[in-house]
LOBA-665270 format. One line per field, with one value per residue (C-alpha): z, y, x. Coordinates in nm, 4 decimals. Each point is the difference from the previous one (the first is absolute). Layout:
BEGIN
up	c(Z;...)
north	c(Y;...)
east	c(X;...)
END
This chain:
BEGIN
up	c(-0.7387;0.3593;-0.1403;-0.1414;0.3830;0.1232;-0.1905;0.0404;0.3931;-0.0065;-0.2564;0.2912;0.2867;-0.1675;-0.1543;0.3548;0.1929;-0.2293;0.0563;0.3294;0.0725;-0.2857;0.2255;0.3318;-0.2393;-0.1386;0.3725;0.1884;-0.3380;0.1084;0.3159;-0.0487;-0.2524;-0.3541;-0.2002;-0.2833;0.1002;0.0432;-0.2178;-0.1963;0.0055;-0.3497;0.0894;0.2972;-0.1398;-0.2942;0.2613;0.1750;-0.3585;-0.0577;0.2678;0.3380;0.0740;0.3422;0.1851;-0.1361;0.1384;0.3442;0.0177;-0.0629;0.2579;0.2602;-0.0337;-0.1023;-0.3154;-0.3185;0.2088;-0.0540;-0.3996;-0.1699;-0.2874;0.2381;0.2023;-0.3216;-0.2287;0.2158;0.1578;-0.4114;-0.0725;0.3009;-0.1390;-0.3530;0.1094;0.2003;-0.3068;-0.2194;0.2292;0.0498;-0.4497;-0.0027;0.2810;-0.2170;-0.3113;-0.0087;-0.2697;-0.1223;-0.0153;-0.0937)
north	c(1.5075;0.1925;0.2412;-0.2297;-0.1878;0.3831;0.0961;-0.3859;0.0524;0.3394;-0.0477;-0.2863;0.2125;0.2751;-0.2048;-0.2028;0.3015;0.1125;-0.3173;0.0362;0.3740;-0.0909;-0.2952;0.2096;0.2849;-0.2202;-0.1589;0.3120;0.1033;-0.3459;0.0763;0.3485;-0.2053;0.2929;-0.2668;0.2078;0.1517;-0.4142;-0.1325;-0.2756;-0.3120;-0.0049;0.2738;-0.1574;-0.2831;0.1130;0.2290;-0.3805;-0.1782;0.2645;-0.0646;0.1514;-0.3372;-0.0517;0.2861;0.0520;-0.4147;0.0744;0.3321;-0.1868;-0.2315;0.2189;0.2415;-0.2273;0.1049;-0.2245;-0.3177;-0.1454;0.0482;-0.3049;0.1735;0.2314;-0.3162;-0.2209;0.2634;0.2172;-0.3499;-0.0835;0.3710;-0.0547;-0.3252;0.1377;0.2910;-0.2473;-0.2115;0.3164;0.0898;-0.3263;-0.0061;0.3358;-0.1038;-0.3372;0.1115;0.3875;0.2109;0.1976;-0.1951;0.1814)
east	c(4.8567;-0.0385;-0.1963;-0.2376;-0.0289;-0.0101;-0.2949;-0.1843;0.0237;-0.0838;-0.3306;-0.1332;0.0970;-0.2012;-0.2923;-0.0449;-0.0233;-0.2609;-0.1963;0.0066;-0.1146;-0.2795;-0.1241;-0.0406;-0.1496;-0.2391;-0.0682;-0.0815;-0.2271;-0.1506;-0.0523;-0.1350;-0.2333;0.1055;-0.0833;0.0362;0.3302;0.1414;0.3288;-0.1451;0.0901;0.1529;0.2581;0.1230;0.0661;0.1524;0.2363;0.0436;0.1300;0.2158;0.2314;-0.1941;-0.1318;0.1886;-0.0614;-0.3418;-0.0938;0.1666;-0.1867;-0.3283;0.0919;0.0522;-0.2883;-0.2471;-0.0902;-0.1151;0.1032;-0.3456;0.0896;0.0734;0.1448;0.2871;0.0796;0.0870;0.1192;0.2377;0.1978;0.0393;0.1158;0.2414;0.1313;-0.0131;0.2454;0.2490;0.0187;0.1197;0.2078;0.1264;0.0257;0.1549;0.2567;0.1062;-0.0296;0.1342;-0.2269;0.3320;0.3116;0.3070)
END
């Protein structure tokens, strides 16, 4: 059962620090205007649903970047959300019970 929490909390820690260094990479591409060399929209918020929703909203937040975007400032609260209530699931409900 630890194991399982171990490698949960490990996979967010990991996937939310991806989120966030692919939001300031796709920033400063913004700002350098490499429109071609941009993450698109679809990837980070696929990266966002798959648990690096957090870090990559507060990132946004604090550099400025997609704010304006309807789309990030719905989806990535919901992802968020999404994630607590799994969490909250998984905590209740253990997936392996012994």
């Amino acid at each position: 059962m630890k194991i399982f929490w171990l490698i949960l909390f490990a996979w967010l820690a990991l996937i939310n620090l991806i989120a966030m260094c692919m939001t300031i990479a796709d920033k400063r591409r913004a700002v350098k205007k490499r429109s071609r060399d941009r993450i698109p929209e679809r990837t980070l918020l696929l990266t966002a649903f798959l648990g690096g929703a957090p870090l990559m909203f507060f990132t946004m937040l604090v550099i400025r970047h997609k704010t304006r975007h309807k789309k990030f400032m719905i989806l990535l609260p919901l992802f968020c959300m999404l994630w607590a209530a799994v969490l909250l699931w998984l905590w209740l409900r253990p997936p392996f019970s012994y």
